[in-house]
Structure formats: structure tokens, C-alpha cells
C-alpha positions, 0 to 999 in steps of 0.5 A, a space after each residue: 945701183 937700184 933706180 925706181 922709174 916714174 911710173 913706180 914712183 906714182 903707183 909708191 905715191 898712190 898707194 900711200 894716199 890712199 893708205 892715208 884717205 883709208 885711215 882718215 875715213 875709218 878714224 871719222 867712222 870709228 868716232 861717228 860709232 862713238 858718237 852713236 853709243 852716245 846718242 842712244 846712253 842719252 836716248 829715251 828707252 821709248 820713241 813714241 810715234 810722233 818723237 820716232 816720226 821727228 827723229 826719223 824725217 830730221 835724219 834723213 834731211 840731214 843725210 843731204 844736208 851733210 853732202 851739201 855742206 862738205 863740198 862746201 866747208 869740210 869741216 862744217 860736214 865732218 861736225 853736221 856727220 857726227 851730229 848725225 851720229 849722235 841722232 841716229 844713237 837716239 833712233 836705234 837705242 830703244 832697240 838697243 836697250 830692249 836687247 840689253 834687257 833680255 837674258 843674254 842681252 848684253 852678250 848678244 850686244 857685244 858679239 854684233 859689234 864685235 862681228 861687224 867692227 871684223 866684218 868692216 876690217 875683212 871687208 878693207 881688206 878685201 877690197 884692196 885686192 878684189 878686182 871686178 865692176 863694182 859699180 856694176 854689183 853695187 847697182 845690183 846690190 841696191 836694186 835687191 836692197 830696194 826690193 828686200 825694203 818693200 817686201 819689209 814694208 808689206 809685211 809689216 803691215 801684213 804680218 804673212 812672214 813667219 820666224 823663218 821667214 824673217 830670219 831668211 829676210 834679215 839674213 838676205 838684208 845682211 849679205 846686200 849690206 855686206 857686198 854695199 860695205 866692200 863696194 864702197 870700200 873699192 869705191 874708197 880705194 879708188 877715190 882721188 887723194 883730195 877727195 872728202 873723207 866725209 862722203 866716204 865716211 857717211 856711206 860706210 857707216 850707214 852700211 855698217 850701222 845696218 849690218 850692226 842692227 841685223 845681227 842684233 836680229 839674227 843674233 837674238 833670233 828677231 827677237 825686236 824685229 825692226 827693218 833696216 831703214 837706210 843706205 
């Protein structure tokens, strides 16, 4: 007769909580994308200075906000995240609409968002297996992201970055959110059962909406430059 022991019994138990934590994350993030093809339909076409400045600080206040509010009501911070979804389809739909308009616009559309939806499967599935200290990378990842961020901000203002320049930046900007979004993948597969899905969610989302907005640049040859603003 065929026996599992206890200890197999709790790796069978693991494995399926966190197949269900993974599934209840990537169905909040799927509906969060939804959320934020609608914000930016309903979006104007032009943020002016001051509209861009609002929208932007309320965003980022309601980054803390939803951490805030689901260690207290899960349910509060699932409805504050999707809230959140819906803004930030506001804030990037100029930039959206301005690609729908060129030539190959809707293609160019489409094709990011069809690589960064296999790019997050690739990525799952990556991190199911991947074994090392990706606490260690993801500090790394972010001290790099902070650094791509300022040289970003400098030649904003400086213009010293010519198309090829920018194409390596975005292309750079890419591969950090990309080992950011298998980061918090492994973090996800090694979170708790009882953990909220929400902070998970909130994370691999702003990973994926800024690979979103890259290959939208890469794609369209920076044709609309705008710089990755979150993480």
C-alpha cells in the first residue's frame, strides 16, 4: 500500500496554496489592466501641466494609501487598488492615444501588450523554478532603476541623449523591470497562504504596466519619450 508521509503531505499542502494565492494575484492584476484600458478610453487625449501634476501626486499618495487600507479591510484595499488602476489609464492614455494615431499605431499598441502579458506568464513560470537570493538582486535591481531614473530626469531637462541613447536607456529600463517582475514573482511564490493578494498585486502590476510603457518606446522607435515614473 502506497503511504505519503507528513512531510509530503505539507510540501502537496504548499504547493496548492500557493497555486491558489498565484491565481487570486494574477485575476486581481488582470481586472486592474481592465480597469486601466478604461481609465485611459475615458481619459482626455492631453493632460495639461497642472491636470498631469494632480493626477500624478494623487497616485502616488494612493500607492501608500492602498497598503494602508488592506492590513486593515482586504476589501477596502482591493476596491482603493482598482481605483488606483483606473488613474493611472488616465495618466498614460495621452501617451496611448498619441501611438494610436501614427501610422502603425494600433499594431504597435497591440504587440506590447501581447509581449508583456507572455512576458509575465514567462516570468511566473520562471519563478517557480529559479532558485537563488532574489532578495539580494531585487535591491540591486532597484538601486540600478534608481539610477537609470535620475540620468532620466537629467536628460530630460538637458536633452544630451540622442535616439540611440534612448533606445539603450529604455532598453536597460526593460531588463530592471523584467528581473523586478521575476522578483516579485519568487517573492509571491514564497509568501504565506494567508497572505494579502492585494500588496502582491499592486507590485507586479506597476512592474508590468512600466515594461507596458517601454515596449510601447522600443516598439515605436521613442517615437513619444516618456520615462518610467513608478516601482
Amino acid at each position: 500500500m502506497q503511504t505519503i508521509n507528513a512531510s509530503q503531505g505539507i510540501r502537496i499542502l504548499d504547493s496548492r496554496a500557493t497555486a491558489s494565492l498565484l491565481s487570486k494575484v494574477l485575476w486581481i492584476t488582470t481586472v486592474g489592466f481592465l480597469f486601466t484600458a478604461f481609465g485611459a478610453y475615458i481619459g482626455p487625449d492631453i493632460l495639461g501641466g497642472i491636470g498631469y501634476m494632480a493626477v500624478f501626486l494623487f497616485s502616488f499618495v494612493m500607492l501608500f494609501a492602498i497598503r494602508y487600507a488592506a492590513q486593515r479591510s482586504p476589501t477596502l484595499g482591493l476596491v482603493m487598488f482598482y481605483a488606483f488602476t483606473v488613474l493611472m489609464g488616465i495618466e498614460v492614455g495621452p501617451l496611448i492615444k498619441s501611438y494610436l494615431h501614427l501610422a502603425n499605431g494600433q499594431t504597435i499598441v497591440f504587440e506590447a501588450a501581447i509581449t508583456t502579458a507572455l512576458g509575465m506568464a514567462v516570468m511566473a513560470m520562471i519563478a517557480q523554478i529559479a532558485q537563488f537570493n532574489y532578495q539580494k538582486v531585487g535591491a540591486y535591481a532597484v538601486a540600478a532603476l534608481l539610477g537609470l531614473m535620475i540620468v532620466g530626469f537629467i536628460g530630460f531637462f538637458f536633452h544630451f541623449m540622442g535616439p540611440a541613447a534612448y533606445s539603450i536607456y529604455c532598453w536597460g529600463m526593460l531588463a530592471i523591470f523584467s528581473v523586478l517582475l521575476l522578483v516579485d514573482f519568487m517573492r509571491l511564490r514564497d509568501s504565506p497562504a494567508n497572505s494579502t493578494p492585494v500588496f502582491m498585486a499592486l507590485s507586479i502590476y506597476l512592474d508590468a504596466l512600466n515594461i507596458f510603457l517601454l515596449l510601447l518606446q522600443i516598439f515605436g522607435n521613442g517615437s513619444n519619450r516618456r520615462d518610467s515614473k513608478w516601482s
